[in-house]
C-alpha angles and dihedrals in degrees: 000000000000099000083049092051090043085056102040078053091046099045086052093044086065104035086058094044083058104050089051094054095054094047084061091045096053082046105055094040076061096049102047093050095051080044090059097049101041103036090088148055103297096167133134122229117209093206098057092049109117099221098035134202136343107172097153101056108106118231114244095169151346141256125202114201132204132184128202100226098199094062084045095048093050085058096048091050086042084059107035108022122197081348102077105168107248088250088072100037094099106052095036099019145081118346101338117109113189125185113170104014122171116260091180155297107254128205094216132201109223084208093052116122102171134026101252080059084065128098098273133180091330094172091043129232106349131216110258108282102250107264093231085060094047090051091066095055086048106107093043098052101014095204129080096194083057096050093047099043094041086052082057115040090034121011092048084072096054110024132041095219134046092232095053090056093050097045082052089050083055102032088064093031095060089046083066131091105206123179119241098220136079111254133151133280096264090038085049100052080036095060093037093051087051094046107037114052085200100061101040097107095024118116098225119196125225141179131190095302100351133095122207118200119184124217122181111226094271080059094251113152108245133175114288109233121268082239128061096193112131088026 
């Protein structure tokens, strides 16, 4: 009874000291790819956009933009092959694996015709977000050149501070019940209708591999518009 009871001990024994081995392991493959895509100058310069600044146009509404990362993924890899730019390594890199992931949330002119009409850069050209405050925001919007640029291009017309733009990128992402599978556009408006009450009537907007979901400035869901010119 004893000898059955030692190996029972020792059969848990390693199976603990496994587990905890490949928990470190997990971790530190995370660490090191937020290290990778963190540990450089991630930040966004006004002067070199090509579209430039906007900082008088009033926002009317807003559009909330997602982006389906494997579709994105399979073009970066298209384009760069086994040499992805560390600024990509840890969406499309590595272990991470990303469906649904945050673009933006965009402070949006209803007159608009074209995207340089659009609220653009109103508080000019921003010191670089801490890195410990984009790594929060991380497995949302797995980029932190895309955190930073869209801040600054984007958030800077709507919030005063970098966080409070990113927890309202959250705040309305994690409202949301997004499939985590490909399907087409009408599939697509067809499963988020069924599974989400707020956006049954709503007209949402797409492109190729990205959703638009429109919200009024009380954060009401409204209809996007027919036209995506000045997106």
């Amino acid at each position: 009874m004893n000898e059955k009871k030692t190996l029972q001990l020792s059969i848990f024994v390693v199976c603990f000291f496994i587990f905890l081995l490949s928990g470190w392991y997990y971790f530190s493959k995370q660490k090191q790819a937020v290290g990778i895509i963190v540990d450089r100058n991630y930040d966004y310069v006004m002067k070199n956009d090509p579209i430039g600044q906007n900082a008088n146009a009033p926002t009317d509404y807003y559009t909330f933009v997602l982006s389906w990362s494997p579709a994105f993924c399979d073009k970066q890899r298209q384009r760069y092959g086994e040499n992805l730019p560390n600024s990509l390594q840890y969406q499309c890199g590595l272990t991470q694996q990303f469906g649904w992931v945050i673009h933006g949330l965009w402070p949006q002119n209803e007159r608009a015709r074209r995207v340089s009409d659009q609220p653009r850069f109103c508080q000019g050209d921003l010191p670089i977000v801490p890195q410990e405050i984009i790594e929060q925001y991380l497995p949302e919007s797995p980029s932190a050149n895309l955190l930073q640029g869209e801040w600054e291009k984007h958030g800077a017309c709507a919030f005063t501070h970098a966080k409070d733009y990113f927890e309202k990128q959250r705040e309305l992402y994690r409202t949301l019940k997004l499939p985590n599978y490909a399907l087409s556009r009408n599939e697509l408006f067809q499963w988020l209708r069924k599974n989400n009450q707020q956006l049954k009537n709503a007209y949402l907007g797409a492109s190729r591999n990205e959703l638009f979901i429109c919200y009024d400035l009380n954060w009401k869901v409204i209809d996007c518009p027919r036209s995506r010119t000045g997106y």
